[in-house]
N, CA, C and O atoms as a Maestro MAE file, in Angstrom:
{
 s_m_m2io_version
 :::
 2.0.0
}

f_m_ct {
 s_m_title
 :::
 protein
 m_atom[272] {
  # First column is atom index #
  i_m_mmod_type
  r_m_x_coord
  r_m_y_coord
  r_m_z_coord
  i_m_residue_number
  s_m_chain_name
  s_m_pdb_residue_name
  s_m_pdb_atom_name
  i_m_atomic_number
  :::
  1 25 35.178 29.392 29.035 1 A "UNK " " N  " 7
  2 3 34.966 29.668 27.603 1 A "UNK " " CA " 6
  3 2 35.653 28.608 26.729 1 A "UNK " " C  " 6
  4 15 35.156 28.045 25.753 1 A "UNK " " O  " 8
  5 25 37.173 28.390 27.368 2 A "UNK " " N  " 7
  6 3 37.765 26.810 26.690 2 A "UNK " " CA " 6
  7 2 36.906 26.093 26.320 2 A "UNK " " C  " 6
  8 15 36.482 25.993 25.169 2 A "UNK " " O  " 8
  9 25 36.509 25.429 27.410 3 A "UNK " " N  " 7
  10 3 35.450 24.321 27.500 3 A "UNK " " CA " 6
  11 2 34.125 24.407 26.275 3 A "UNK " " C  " 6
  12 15 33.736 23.713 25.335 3 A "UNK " " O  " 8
  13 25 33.820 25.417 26.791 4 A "UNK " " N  " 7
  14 3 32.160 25.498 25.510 4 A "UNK " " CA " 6
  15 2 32.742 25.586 23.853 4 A "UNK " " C  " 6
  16 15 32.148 25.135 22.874 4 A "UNK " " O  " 8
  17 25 34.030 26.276 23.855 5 A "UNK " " N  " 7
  18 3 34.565 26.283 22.255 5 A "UNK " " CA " 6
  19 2 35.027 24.685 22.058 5 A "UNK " " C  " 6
  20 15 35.082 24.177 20.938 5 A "UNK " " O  " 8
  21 25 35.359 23.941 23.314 6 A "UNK " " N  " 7
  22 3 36.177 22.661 22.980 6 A "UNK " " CA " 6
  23 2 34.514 21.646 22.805 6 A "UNK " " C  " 6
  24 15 34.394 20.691 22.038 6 A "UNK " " O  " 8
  25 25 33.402 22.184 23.728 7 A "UNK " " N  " 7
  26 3 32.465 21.230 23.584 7 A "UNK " " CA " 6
  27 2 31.902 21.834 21.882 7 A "UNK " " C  " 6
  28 15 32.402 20.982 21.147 7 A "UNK " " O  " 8
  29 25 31.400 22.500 21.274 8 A "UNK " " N  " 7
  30 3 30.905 23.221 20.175 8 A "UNK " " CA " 6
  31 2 31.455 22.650 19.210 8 A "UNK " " C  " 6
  32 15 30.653 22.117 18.443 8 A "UNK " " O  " 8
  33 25 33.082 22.501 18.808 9 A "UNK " " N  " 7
  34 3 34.278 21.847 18.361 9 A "UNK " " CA " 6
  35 2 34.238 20.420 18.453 9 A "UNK " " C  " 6
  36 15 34.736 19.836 17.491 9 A "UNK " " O  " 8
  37 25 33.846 19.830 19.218 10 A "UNK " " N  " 7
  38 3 33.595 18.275 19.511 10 A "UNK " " CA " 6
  39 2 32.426 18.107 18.721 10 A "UNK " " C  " 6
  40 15 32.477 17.489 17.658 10 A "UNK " " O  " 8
  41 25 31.314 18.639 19.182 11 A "UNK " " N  " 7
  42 3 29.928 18.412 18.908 11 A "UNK " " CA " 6
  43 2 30.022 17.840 17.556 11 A "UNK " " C  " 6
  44 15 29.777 16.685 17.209 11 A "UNK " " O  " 8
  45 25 30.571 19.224 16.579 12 A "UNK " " N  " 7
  46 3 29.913 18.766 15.043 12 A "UNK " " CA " 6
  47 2 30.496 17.821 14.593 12 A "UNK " " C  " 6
  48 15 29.941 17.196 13.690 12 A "UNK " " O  " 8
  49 25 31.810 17.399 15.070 13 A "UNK " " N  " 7
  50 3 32.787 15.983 14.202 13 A "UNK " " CA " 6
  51 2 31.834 14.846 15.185 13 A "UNK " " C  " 6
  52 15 30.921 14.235 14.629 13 A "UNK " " O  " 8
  53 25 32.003 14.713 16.055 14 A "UNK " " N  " 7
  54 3 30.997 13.317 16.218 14 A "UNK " " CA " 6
  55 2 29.802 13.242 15.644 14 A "UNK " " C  " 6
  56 15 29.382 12.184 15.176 14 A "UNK " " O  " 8
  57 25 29.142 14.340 15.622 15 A "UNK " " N  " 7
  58 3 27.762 14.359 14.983 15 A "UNK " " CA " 6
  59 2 28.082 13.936 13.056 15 A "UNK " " C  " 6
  60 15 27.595 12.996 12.427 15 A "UNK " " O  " 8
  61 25 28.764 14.700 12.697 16 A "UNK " " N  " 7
  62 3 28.865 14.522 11.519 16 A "UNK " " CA " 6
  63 2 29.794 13.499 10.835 16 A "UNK " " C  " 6
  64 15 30.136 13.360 9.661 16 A "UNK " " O  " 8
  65 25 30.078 12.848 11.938 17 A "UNK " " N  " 7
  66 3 30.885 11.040 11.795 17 A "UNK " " CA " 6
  67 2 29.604 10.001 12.041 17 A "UNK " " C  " 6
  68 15 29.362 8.898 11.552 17 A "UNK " " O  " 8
  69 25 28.954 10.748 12.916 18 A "UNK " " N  " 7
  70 3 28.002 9.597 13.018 18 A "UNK " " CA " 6
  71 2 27.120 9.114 12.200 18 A "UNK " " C  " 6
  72 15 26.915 7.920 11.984 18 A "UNK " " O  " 8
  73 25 26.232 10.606 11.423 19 A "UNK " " N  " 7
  74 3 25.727 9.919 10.382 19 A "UNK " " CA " 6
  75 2 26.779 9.727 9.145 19 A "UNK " " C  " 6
  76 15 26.719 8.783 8.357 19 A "UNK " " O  " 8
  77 25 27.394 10.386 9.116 20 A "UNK " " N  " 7
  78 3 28.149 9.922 8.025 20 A "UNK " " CA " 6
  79 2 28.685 8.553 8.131 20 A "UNK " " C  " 6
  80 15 29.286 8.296 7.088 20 A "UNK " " O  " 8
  81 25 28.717 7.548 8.979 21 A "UNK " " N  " 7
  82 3 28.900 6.101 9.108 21 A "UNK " " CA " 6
  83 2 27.452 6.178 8.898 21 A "UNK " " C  " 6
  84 15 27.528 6.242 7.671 21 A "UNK " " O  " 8
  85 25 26.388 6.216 9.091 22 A "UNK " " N  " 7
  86 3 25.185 5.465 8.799 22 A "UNK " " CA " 6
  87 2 24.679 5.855 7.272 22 A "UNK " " C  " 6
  88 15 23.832 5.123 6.760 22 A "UNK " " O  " 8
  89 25 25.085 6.777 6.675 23 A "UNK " " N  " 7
  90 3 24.921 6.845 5.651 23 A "UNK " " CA " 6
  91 2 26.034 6.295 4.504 23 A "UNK " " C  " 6
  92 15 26.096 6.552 3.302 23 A "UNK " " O  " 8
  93 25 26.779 5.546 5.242 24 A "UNK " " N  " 7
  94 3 27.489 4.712 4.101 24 A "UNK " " CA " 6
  95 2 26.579 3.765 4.258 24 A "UNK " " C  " 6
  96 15 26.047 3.459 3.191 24 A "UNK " " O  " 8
  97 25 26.101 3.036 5.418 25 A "UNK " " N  " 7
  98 3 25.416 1.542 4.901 25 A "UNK " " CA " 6
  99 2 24.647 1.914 4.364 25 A "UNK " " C  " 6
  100 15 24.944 1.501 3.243 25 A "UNK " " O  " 8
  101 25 23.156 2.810 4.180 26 A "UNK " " N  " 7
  102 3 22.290 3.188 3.395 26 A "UNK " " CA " 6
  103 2 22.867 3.327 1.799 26 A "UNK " " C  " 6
  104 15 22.172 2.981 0.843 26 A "UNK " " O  " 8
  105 25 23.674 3.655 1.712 27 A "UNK " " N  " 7
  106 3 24.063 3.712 0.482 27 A "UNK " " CA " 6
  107 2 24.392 2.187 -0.480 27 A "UNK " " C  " 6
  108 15 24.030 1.793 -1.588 27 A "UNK " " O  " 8
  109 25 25.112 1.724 0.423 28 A "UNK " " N  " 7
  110 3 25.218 0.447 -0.135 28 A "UNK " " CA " 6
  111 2 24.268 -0.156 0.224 28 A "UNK " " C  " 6
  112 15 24.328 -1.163 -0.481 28 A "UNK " " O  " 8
  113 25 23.175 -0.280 1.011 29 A "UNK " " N  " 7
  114 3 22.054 -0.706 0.804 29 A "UNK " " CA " 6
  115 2 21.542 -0.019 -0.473 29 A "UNK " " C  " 6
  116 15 21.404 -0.855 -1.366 29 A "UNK " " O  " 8
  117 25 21.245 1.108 -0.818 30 A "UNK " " N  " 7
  118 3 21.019 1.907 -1.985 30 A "UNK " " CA " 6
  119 2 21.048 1.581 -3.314 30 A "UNK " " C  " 6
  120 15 20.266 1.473 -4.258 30 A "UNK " " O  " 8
  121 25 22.468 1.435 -3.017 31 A "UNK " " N  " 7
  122 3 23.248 0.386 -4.359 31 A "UNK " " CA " 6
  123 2 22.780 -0.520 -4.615 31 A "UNK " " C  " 6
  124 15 22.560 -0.811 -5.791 31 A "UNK " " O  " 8
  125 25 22.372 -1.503 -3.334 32 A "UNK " " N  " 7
  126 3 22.183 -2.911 -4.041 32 A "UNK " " CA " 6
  127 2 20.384 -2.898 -4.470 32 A "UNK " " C  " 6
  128 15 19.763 -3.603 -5.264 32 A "UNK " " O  " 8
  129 25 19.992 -1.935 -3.689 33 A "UNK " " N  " 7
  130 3 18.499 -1.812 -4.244 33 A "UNK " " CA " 6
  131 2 18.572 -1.215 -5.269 33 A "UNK " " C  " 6
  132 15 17.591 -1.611 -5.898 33 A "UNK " " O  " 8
  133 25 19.155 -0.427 -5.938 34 A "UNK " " N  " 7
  134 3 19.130 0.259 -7.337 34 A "UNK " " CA " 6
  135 2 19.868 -0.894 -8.245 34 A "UNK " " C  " 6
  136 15 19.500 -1.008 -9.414 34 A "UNK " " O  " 8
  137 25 20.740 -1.620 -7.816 35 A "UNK " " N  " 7
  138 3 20.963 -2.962 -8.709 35 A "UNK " " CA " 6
  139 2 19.892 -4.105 -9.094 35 A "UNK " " C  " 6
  140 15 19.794 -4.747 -10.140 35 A "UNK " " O  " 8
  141 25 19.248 -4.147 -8.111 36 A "UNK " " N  " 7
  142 3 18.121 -5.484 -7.881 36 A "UNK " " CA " 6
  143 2 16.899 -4.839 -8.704 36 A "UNK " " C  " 6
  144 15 16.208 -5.418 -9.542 36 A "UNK " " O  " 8
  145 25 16.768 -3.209 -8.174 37 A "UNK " " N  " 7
  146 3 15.680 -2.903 -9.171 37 A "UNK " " CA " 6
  147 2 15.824 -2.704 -10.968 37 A "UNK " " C  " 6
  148 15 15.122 -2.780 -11.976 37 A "UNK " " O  " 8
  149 25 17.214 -2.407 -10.564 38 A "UNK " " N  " 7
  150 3 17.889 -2.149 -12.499 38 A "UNK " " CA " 6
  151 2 17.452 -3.531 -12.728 38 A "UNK " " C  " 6
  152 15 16.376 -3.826 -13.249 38 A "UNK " " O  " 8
  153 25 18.355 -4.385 -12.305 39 A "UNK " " N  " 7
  154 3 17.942 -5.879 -13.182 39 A "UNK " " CA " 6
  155 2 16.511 -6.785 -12.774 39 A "UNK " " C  " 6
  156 15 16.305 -7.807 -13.427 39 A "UNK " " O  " 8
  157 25 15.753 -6.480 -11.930 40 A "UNK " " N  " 7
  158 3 14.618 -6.728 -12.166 40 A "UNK " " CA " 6
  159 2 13.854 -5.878 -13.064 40 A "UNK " " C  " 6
  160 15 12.899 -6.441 -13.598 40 A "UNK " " O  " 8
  161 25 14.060 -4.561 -13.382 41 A "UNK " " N  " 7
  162 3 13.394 -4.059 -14.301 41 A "UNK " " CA " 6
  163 2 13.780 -4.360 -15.666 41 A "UNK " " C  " 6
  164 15 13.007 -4.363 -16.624 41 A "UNK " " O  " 8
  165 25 15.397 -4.689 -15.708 42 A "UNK " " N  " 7
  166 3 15.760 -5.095 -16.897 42 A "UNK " " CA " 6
  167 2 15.211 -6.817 -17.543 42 A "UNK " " C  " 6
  168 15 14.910 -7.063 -18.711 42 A "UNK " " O  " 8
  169 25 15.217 -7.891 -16.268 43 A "UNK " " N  " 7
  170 3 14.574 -8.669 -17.189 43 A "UNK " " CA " 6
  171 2 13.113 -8.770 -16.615 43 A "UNK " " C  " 6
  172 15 12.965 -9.865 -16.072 43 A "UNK " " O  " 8
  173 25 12.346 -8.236 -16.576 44 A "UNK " " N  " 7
  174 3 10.818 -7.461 -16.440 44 A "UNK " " CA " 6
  175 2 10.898 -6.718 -17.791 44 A "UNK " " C  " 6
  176 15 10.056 -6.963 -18.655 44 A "UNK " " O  " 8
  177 25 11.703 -5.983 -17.965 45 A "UNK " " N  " 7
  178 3 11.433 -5.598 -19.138 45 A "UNK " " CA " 6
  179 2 11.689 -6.423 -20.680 45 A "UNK " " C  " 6
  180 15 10.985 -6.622 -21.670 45 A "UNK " " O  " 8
  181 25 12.820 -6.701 -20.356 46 A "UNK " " N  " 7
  182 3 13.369 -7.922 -21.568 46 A "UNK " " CA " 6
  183 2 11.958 -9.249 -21.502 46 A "UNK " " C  " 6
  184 15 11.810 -9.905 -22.533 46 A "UNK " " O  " 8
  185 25 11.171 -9.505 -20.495 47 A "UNK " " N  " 7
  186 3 10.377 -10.428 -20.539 47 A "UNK " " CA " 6
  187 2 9.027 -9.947 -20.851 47 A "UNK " " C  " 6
  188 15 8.285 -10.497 -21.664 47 A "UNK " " O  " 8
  189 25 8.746 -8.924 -20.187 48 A "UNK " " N  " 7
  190 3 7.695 -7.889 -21.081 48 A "UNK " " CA " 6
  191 2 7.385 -7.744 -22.571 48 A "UNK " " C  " 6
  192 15 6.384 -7.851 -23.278 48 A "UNK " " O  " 8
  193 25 9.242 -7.326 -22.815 49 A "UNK " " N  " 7
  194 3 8.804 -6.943 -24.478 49 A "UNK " " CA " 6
  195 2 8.970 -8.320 -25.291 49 A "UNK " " C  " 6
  196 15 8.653 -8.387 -26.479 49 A "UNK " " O  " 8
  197 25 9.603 -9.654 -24.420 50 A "UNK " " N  " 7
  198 3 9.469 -10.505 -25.602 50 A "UNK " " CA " 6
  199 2 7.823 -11.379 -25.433 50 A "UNK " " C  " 6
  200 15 7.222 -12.041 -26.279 50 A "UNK " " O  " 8
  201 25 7.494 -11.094 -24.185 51 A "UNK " " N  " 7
  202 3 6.156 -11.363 -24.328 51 A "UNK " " CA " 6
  203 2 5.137 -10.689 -25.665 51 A "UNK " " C  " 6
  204 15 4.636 -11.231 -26.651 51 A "UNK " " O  " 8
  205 25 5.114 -9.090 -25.099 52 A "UNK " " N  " 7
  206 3 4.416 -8.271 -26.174 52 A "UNK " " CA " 6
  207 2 4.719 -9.057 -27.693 52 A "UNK " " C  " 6
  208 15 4.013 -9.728 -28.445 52 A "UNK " " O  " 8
  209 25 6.253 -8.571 -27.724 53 A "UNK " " N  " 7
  210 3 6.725 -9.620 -29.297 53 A "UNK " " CA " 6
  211 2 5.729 -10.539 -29.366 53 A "UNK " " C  " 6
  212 15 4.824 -10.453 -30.197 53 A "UNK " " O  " 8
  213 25 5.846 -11.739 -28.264 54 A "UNK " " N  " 7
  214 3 5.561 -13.374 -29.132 54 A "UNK " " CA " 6
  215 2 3.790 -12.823 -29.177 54 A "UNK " " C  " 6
  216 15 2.970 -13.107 -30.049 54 A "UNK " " O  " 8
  217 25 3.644 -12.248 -28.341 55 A "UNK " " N  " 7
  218 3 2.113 -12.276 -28.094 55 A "UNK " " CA " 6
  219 2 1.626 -11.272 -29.303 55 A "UNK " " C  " 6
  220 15 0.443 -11.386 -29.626 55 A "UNK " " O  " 8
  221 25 2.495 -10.212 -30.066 56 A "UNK " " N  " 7
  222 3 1.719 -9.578 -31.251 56 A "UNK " " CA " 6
  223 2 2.456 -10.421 -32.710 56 A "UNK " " C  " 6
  224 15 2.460 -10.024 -33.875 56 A "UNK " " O  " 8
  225 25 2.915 -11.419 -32.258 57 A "UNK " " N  " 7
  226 3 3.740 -12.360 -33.212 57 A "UNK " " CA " 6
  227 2 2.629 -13.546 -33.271 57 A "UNK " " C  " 6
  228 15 2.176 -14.017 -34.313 57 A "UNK " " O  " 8
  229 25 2.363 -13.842 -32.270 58 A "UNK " " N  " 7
  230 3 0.745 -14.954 -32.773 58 A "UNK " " CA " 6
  231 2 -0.637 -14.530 -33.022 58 A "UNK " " C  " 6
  232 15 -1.629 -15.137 -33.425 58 A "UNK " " O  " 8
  233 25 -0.390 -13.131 -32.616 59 A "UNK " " N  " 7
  234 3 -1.769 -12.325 -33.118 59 A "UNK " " CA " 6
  235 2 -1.806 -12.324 -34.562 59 A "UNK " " C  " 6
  236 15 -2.644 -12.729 -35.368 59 A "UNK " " O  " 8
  237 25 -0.373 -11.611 -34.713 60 A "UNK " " N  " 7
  238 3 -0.269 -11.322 -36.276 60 A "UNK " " CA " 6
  239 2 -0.818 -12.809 -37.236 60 A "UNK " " C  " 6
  240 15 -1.523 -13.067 -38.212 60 A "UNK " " O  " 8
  241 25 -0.032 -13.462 -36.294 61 A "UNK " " N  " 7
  242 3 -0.005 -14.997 -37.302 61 A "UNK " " CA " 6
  243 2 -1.694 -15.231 -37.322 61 A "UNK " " C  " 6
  244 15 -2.295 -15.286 -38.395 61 A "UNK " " O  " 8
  245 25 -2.470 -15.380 -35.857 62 A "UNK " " N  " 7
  246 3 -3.848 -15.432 -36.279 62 A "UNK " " CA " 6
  247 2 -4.170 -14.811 -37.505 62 A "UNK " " C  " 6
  248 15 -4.394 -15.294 -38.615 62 A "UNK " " O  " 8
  249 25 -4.150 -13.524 -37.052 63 A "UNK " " N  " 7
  250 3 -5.133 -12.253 -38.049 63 A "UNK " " CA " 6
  251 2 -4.311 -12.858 -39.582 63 A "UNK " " C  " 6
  252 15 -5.036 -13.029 -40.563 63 A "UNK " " O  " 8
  253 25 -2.760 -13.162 -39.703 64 A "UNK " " N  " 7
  254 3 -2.801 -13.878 -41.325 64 A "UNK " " CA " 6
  255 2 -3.489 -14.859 -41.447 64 A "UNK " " C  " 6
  256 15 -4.093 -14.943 -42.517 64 A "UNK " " O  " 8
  257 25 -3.677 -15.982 -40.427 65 A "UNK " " N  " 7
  258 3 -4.649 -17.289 -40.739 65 A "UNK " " CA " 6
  259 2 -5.724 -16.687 -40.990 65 A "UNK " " C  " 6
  260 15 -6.112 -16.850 -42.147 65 A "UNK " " O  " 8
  261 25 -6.437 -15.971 -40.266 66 A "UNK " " N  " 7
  262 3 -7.648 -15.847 -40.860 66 A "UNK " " CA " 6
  263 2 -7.690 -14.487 -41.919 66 A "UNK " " C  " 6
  264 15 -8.728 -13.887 -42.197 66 A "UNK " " O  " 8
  265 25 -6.615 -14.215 -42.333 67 A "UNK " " N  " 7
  266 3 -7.309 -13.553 -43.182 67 A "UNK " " CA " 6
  267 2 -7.207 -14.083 -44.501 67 A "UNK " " C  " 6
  268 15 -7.930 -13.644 -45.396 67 A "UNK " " O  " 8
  269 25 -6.250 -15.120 -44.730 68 A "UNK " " N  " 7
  270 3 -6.176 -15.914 -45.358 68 A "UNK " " CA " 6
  271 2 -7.086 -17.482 -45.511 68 A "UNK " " C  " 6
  272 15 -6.780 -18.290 -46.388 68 A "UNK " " O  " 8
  :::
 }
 m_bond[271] {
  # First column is bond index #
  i_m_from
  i_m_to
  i_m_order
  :::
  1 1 2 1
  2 2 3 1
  3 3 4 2
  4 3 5 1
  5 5 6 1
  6 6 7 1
  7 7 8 2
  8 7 9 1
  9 9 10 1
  10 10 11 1
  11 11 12 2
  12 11 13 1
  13 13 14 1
  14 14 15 1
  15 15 16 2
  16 15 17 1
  17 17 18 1
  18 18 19 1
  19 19 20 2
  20 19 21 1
  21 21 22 1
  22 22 23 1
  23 23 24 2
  24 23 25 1
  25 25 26 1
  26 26 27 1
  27 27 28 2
  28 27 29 1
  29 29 30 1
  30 30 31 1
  31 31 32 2
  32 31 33 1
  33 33 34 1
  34 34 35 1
  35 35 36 2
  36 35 37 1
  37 37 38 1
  38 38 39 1
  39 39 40 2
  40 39 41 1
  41 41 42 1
  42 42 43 1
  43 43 44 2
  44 43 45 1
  45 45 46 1
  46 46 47 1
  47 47 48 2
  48 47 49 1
  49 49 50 1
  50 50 51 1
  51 51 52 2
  52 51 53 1
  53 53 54 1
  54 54 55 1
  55 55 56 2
  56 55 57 1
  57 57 58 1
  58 58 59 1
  59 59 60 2
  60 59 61 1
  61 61 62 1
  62 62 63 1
  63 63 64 2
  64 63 65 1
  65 65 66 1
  66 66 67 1
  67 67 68 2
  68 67 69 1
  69 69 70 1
  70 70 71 1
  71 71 72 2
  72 71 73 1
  73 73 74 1
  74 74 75 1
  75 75 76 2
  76 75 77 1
  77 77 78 1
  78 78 79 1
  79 79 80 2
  80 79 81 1
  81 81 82 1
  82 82 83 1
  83 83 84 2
  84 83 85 1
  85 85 86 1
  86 86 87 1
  87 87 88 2
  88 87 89 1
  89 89 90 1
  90 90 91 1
  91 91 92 2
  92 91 93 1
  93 93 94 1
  94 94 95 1
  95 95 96 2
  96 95 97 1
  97 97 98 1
  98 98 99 1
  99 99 100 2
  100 99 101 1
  101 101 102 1
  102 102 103 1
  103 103 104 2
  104 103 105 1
  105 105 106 1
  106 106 107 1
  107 107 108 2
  108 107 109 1
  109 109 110 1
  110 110 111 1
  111 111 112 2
  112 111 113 1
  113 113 114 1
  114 114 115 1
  115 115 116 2
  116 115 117 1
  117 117 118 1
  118 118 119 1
  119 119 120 2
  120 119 121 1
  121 121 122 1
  122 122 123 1
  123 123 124 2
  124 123 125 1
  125 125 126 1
  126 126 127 1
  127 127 128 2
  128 127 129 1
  129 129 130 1
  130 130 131 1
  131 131 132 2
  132 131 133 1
  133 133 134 1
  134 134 135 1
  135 135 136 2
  136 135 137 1
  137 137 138 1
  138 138 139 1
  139 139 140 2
  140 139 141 1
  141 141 142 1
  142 142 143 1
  143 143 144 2
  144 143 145 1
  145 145 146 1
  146 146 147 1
  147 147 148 2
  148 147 149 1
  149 149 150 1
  150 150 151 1
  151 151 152 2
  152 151 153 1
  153 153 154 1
  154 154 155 1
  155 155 156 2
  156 155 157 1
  157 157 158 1
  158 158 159 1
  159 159 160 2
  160 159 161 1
  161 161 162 1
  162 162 163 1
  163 163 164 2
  164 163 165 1
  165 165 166 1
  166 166 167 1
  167 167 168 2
  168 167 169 1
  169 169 170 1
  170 170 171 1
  171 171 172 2
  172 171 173 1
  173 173 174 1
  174 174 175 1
  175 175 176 2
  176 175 177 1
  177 177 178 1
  178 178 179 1
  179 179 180 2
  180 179 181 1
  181 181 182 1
  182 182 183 1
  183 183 184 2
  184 183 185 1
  185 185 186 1
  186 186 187 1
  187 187 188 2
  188 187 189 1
  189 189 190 1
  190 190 191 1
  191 191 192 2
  192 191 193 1
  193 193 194 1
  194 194 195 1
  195 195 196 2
  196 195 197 1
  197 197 198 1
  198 198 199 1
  199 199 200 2
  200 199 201 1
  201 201 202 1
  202 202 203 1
  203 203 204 2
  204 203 205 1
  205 205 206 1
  206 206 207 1
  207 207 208 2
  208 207 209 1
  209 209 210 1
  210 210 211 1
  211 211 212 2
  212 211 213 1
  213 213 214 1
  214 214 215 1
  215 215 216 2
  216 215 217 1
  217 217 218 1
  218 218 219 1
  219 219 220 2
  220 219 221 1
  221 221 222 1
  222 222 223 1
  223 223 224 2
  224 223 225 1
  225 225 226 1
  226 226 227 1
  227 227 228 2
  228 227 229 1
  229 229 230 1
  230 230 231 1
  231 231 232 2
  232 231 233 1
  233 233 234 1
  234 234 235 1
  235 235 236 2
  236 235 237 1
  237 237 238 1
  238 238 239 1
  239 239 240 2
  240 239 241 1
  241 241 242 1
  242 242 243 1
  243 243 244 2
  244 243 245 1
  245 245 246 1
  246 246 247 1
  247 247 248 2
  248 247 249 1
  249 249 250 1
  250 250 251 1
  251 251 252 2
  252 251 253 1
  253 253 254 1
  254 254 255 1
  255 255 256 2
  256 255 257 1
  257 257 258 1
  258 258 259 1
  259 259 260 2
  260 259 261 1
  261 261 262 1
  262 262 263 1
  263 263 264 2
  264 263 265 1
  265 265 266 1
  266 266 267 1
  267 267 268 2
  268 267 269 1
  269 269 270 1
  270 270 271 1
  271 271 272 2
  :::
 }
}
């Protein structure tokens, strides 16, 4: 009965060391993909909206040339 309480007792700390080491690298993999996607979305976005800008900034300017 030792034995099966000492194996039962063993079981869950290795098990739950093990992923718990593999889920630190995922995480910091995690991290750095939630970094790479923050700042690719951030200048994706910063390049987006100054596109939109310049691009409804020479529209505008058309539509004044010609409406002028």
């Amino acid at each position: 009965s030792p034995d099966s309480s000492t194996c039962s007792s063993r079981d869950p700390s290795p098990c739950a060391r093990g992923p718990g080491s593999f889920q630190h690298a995922p995480i910091i993999r995690r991290q750095s993909t939630t970094e790479e996607i923050l700042i690719a979305r951030g200048f994706r976005r910063q390049s987006t909206t100054e596109e939109m800008i310049r691009c409804r900034n020479f529209r505008r300017q058309s539509s004044q040339s010609d409406d002028t």
